[in-house]
C-alpha positions in Angstrom: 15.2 14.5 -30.5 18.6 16.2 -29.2 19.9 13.2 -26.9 23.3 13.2 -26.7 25.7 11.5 -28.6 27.5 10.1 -25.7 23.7 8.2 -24.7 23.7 5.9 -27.5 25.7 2.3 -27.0 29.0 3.0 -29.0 28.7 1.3 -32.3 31.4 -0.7 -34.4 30.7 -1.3 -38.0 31.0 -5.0 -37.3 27.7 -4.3 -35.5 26.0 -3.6 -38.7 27.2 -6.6 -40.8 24.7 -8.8 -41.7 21.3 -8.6 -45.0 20.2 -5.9 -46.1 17.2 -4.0 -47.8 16.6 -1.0 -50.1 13.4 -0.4 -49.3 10.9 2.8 -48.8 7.7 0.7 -47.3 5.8 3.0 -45.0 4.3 -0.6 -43.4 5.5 -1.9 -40.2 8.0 -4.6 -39.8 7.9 -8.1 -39.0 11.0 -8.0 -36.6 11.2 -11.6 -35.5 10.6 -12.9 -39.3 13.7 -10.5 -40.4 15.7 -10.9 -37.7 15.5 -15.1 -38.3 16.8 -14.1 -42.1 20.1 -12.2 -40.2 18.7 -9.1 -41.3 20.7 -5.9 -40.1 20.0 -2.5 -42.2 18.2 -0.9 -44.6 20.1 1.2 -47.3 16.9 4.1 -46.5 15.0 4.1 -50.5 11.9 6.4 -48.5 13.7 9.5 -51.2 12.9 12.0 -48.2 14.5 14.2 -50.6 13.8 16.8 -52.4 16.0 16.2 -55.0 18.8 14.0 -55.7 21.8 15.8 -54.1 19.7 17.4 -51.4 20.0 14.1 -49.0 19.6 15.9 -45.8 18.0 19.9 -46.4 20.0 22.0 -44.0 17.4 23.3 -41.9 15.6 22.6 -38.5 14.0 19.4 -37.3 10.4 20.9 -38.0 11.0 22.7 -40.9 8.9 20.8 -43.8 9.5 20.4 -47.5 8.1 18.1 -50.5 9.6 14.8 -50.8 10.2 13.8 -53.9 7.6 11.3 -53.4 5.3 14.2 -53.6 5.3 14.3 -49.7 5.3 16.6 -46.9 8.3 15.7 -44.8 11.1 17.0 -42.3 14.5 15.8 -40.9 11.8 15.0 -37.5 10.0 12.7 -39.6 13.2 11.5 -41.4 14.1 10.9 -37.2 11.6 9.2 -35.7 11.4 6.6 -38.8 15.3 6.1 -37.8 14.2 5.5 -34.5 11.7 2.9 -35.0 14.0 0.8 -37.1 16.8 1.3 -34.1 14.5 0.6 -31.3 12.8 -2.6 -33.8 16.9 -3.6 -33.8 17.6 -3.3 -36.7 20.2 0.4 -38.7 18.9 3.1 -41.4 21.8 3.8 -43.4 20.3 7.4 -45.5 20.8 7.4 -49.3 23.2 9.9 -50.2 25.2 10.6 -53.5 28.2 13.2 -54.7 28.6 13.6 -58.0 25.3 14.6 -59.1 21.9 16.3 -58.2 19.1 18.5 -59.1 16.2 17.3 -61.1 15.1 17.9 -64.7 18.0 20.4 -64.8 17.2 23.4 -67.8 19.9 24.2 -70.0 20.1 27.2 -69.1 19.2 29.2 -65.8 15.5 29.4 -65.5 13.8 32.0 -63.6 14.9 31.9 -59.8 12.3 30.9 -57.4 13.9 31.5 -54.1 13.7 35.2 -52.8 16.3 34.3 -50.5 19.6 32.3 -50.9 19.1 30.4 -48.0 15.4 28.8 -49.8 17.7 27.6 -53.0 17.5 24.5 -51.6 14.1 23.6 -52.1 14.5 23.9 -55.8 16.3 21.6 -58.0 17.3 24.2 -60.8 17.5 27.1 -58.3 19.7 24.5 -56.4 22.5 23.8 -59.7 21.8 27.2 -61.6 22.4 29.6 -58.6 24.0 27.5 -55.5 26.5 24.8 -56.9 26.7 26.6 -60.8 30.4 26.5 -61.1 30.5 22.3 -60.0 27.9 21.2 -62.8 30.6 19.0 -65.1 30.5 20.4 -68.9 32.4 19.9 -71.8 34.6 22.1 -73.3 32.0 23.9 -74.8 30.1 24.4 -72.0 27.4 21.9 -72.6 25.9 20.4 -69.3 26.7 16.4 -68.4 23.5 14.8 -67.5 22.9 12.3 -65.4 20.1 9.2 -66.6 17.7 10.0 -63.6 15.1 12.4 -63.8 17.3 15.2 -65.4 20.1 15.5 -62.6 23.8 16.4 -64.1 26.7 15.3 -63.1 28.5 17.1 -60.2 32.6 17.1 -59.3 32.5 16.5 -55.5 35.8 18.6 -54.9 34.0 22.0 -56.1 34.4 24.1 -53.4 31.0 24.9 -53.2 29.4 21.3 -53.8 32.1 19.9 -51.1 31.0 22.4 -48.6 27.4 21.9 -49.0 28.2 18.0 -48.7 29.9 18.8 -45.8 27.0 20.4 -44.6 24.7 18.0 -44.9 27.0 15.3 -42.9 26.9 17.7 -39.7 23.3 18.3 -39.8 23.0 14.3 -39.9 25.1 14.1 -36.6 22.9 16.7 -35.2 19.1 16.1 -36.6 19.9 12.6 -37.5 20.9 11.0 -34.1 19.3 7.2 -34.6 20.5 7.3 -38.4 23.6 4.8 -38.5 25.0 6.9 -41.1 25.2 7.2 -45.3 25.3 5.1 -48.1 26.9 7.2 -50.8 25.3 5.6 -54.5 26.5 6.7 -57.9 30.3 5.5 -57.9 29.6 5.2 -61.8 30.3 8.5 -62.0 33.7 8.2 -61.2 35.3 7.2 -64.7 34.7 10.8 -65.3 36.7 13.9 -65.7 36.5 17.5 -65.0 37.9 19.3 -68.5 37.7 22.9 -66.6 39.8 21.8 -63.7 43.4 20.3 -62.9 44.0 17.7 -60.0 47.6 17.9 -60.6 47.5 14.2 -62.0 44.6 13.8 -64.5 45.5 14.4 -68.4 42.9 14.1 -70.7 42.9 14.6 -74.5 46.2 16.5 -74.4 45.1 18.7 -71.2 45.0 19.1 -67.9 41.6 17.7 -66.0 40.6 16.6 -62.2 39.3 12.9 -62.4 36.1 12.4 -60.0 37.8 9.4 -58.8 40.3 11.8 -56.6 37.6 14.5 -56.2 35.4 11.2 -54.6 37.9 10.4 -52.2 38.9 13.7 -51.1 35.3 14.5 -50.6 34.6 11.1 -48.8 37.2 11.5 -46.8 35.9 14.5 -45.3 32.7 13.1 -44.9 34.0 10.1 -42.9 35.8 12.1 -40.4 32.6 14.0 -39.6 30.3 10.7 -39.5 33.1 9.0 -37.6 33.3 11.4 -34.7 29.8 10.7 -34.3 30.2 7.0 -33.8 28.4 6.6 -37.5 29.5 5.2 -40.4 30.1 5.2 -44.5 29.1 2.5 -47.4 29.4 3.0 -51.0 27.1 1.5 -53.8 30.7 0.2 -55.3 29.6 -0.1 -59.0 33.5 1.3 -59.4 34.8 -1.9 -57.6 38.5 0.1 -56.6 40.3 -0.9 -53.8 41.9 3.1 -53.9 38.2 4.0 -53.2 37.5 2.4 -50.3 40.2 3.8 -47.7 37.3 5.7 -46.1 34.5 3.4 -46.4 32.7 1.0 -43.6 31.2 -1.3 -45.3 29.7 -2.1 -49.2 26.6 -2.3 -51.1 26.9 -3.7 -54.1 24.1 -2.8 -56.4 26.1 -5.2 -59.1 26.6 -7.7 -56.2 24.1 -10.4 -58.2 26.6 -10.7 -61.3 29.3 -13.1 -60.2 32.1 -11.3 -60.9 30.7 -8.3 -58.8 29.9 -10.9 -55.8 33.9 -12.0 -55.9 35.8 -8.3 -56.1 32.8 -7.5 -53.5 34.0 -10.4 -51.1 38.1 -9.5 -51.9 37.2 -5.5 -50.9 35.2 -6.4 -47.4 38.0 -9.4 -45.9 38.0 -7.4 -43.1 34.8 -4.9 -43.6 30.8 -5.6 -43.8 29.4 -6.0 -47.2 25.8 -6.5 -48.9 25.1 -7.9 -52.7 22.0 -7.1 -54.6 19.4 -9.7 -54.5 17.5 -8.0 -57.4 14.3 -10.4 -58.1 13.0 -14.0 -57.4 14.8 -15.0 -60.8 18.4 -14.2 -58.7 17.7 -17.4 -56.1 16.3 -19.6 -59.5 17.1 -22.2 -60.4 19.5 -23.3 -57.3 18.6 -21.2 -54.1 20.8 -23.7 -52.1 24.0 -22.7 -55.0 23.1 -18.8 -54.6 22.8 -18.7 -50.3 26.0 -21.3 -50.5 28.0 -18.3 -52.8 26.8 -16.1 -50.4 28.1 -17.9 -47.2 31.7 -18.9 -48.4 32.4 -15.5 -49.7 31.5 -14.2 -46.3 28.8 -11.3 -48.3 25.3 -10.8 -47.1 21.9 -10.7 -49.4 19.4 -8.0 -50.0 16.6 -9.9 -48.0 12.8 -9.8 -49.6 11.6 -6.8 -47.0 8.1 -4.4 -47.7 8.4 -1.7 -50.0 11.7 -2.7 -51.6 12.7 -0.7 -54.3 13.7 -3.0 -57.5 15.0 -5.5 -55.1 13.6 -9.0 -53.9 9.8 -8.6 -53.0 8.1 -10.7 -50.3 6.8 -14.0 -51.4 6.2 -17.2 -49.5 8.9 -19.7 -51.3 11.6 -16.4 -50.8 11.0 -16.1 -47.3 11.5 -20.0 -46.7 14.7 -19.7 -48.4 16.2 -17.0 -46.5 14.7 -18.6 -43.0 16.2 -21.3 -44.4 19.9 -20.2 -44.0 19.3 -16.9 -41.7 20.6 -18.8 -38.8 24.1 -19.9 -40.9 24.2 -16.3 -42.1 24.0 -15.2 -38.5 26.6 -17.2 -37.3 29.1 -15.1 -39.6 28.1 -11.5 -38.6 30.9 -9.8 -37.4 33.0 -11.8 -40.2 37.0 -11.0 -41.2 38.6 -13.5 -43.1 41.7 -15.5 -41.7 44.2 -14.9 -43.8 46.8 -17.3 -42.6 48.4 -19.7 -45.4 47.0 -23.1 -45.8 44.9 -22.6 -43.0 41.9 -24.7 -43.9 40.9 -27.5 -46.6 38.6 -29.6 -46.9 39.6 -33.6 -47.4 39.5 -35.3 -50.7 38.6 -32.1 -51.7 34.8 -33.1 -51.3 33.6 -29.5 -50.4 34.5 -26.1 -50.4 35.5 -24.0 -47.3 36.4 -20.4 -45.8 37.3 -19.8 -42.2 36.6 -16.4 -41.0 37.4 -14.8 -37.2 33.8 -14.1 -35.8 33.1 -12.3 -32.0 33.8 -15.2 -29.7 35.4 -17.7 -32.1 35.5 -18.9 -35.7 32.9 -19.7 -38.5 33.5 -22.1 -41.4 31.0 -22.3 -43.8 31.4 -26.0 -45.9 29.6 -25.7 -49.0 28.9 -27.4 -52.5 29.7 -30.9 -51.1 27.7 -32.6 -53.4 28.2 -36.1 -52.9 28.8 -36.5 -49.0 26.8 -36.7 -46.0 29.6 -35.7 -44.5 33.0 -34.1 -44.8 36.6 -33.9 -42.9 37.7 -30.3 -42.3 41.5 -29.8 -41.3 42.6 -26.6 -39.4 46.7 -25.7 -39.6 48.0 -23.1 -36.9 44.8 -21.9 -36.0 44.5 -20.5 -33.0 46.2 -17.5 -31.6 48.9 -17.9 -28.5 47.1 -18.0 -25.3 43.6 -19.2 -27.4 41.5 -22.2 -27.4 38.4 -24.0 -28.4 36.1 -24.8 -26.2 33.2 -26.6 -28.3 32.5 -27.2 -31.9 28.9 -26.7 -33.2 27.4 -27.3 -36.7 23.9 -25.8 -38.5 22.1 -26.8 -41.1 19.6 -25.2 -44.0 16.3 -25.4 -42.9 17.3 -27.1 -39.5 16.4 -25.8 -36.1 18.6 -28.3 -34.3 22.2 -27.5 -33.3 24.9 -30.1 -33.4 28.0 -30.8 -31.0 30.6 -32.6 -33.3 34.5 -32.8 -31.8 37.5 -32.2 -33.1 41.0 -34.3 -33.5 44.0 -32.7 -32.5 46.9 -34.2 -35.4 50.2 -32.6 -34.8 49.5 -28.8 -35.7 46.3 -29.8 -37.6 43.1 -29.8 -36.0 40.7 -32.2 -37.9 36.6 -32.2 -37.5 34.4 -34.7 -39.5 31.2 -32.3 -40.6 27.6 -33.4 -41.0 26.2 -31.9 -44.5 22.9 -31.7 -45.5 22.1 -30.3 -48.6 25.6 -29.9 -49.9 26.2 -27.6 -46.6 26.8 -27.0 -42.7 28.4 -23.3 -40.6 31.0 -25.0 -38.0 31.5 -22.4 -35.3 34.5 -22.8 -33.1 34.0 -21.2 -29.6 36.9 -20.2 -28.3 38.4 -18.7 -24.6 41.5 -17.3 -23.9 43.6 -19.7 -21.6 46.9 -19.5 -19.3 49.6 -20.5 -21.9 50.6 -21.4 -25.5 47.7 -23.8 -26.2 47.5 -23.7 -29.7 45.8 -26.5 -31.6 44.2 -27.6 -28.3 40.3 -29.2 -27.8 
């Protein structure tokens, strides 16, 4: 499928905030069931591949190759799965990586399979040994870095000849690829390492000169964004390196660390005004507090890996999961499309009985009120809120594991804006509709 660009609704990467899944099921989807969980994209774990590196083969829709699922498969196939998840409403983000590739790499050059340079692709030692050759990272005696999956090495992403081919693969996504929402570059790991046989100009390493992968990275993803951008697609990073100097580039997070608390907060500080998604890695994650872990979750304004077919060492389906997540998908909805308000002293909670965050959503504001232990209900005060020209219009609270939706009202105080909030199970999502109106009404009901 060719259709043109310009026919697809123009996407914003606030459209794709929301849970996600890394998942390779071949199974269809219960859409209404995710959708209820605020479900939004799957970071795609199908490994169309034929080798790690190799994302997206640059050939034709229909020409075929072995996945490395041991699969026949083509960037058609790769499309019309793309496809179903866009038309099912939910965004395919592909797996993609830069700084290493190949599989079961020799030491040495093997024998070459491809007669002709433009099959070197298909092979993963054809691929490093006689393609890319000169951007495998070595020591300074030549010997080969290896990666810990399935015998890939490490590759610097500002080669010439790697970068190109990256390149490459990014403009035959824009035109094979066109329901794909874009890339999720993984292996950020790879970053704390340096090139010995190359000089960024910066990088000085055991008394010589060296190009860190950190500034070949963001060379390289720069170059990739301004391909995927023109095409109304987007970038996220699995940001195991957790830099804000990385992320100049990037749409959006997936944290494969995101289940480790201290991953969750820098993950939360990195996306105030950006989508992001934390690792929900098993059933253990949500244990023994699921109420504590969707709560962390909601004030830090950071989605979960939702329990989804075929997910690949993620959160499996299971009755007592799903509950959970439809538990709190309709809070977790409510702050799609989330930046953080940033304004000082903005919000608080009274008596300090509950924690709070106020983010901007499309059409208003969301305030999740969480951890209030010991109240059934809570005062929220709002200073200098609202925008000139803005106002609120009505003031509506959910609950975990509630269908019912609540009208409370607020108390204009001066500049503060004070609403008493209904809790039930330490929790509630206040959304503030708002509307712009003929003057300065700030602080008005």
């Amino acid at each position: 499928d060719h259709r043109d660009l310009h026919s697809f609704p123009t996407r914003r990467s606030s459209d794709l905030d929301g849970c996600g899944s890394y998942g390779g099921g071949e199974d269809d989807l219960d859409a209404g069931k995710l959708k209820k969980m605020a479900y939004s994209l799957n970071w795609n774990a199908r490994f169309d591949w034929p080798f790690q590196g190799m994302s997206i083969p640059p050939v034709k829709s229909d020409v075929t190759w072995t996945s490395w699922y041991q699969k026949e498969t083509s960037l058609a196939q790769m499309s019309r799965y793309d496809e179903k998840m866009e038309k099912s409403g939910f965004h395919v983000l592909e797996y993609f990586v830069t700084t290493e590739g190949g599989n079961y790499i020799a030491d040495e050059p093997p024998e070459r399979k491809a007669k002709a340079d433009s099959e070197l692709w298909r092979d993963g030692n054809d691929f490093i040994h006689y393609q890319i050759p000169s951007a495998v990272i070595r020591d300074h005696d030549g010997k080969i870095m290896y990666s810990n999956w399935f015998g890939d090495v490490v590759l610097d992403p500002a080669e010439p000849c790697w970068q190109k081919l990256l390149l490459e693969q990014a403009e035959t996504l824009v035109k094979e690829l066109p329901y794909s929402s874009g890339i999720c570059i993984d292996r950020m790991d790879w970053l704390t390492v340096y090139n010995p046989h190359r000089d960024d100009g910066v990088s000085w390493v055991d008394g010589r000169p060296a190009r860190s992968l950190l500034n070949s990275w963001k060379e390289t993803v720069g170059k990739l964004a301004a391909i995927l951008h023109r095409a109304g697609k987007f970038v996220y990073a699995n940001t195991i390196v957790t830099r804000i100097d990385c992320c100049g580039s990037l749409d959006g997070f997936y944290n494969e660390y995101g289940d480790f608390p201290c991953s969750l907060n820098l993950s939360a500080l990195m996306a105030v005004h950006k989508p992001a998604i934390a690792w929900t890695r098993d059933i253990n994650t949500l244990r023994p507090d699921p109420d504590a872990f969707f709560q962390r979750h909601l004030h830090l304004g950071v989605f979960p890996t939702v329990p989804f077919p075929g997910a690949d060492h993620t959160i499996p389906e299971d009755p007592w999961v799903d509950r959970c997540y439809l538990d709190y998908g309709p809070l977790l909805t409510a702050i799609r499309g989330k930046q953080w308000v940033l304004k000082p002293h903005v919000i608080s909670v009274n008596d300090h009985a509950a924690s709070a965050n106020l983010f901007k959503v499309p059409g208003g504001y969301a305030i999740p009120v969480t951890f209030a232990e010991n109240a059934n209900e809570v005062t929220v005060i709002l200073r200098n809120l609202l925008e000139v020209r803005e106002r609120i219009t009505s003031i509506t609270v959910l609950h975990p594991g509630e269908d019912k939706v609540s009208t409370v009202q607020g108390k204009t105080v001066g500049q503060e804006v004070r609403i008493t909030v209904p809790v039930k199970r330490g929790c509630a999502l206040v959304k503030l509709v708002c509307e712009s109106a003929g003057g300065n009404v700030s602080g008005q009901i």
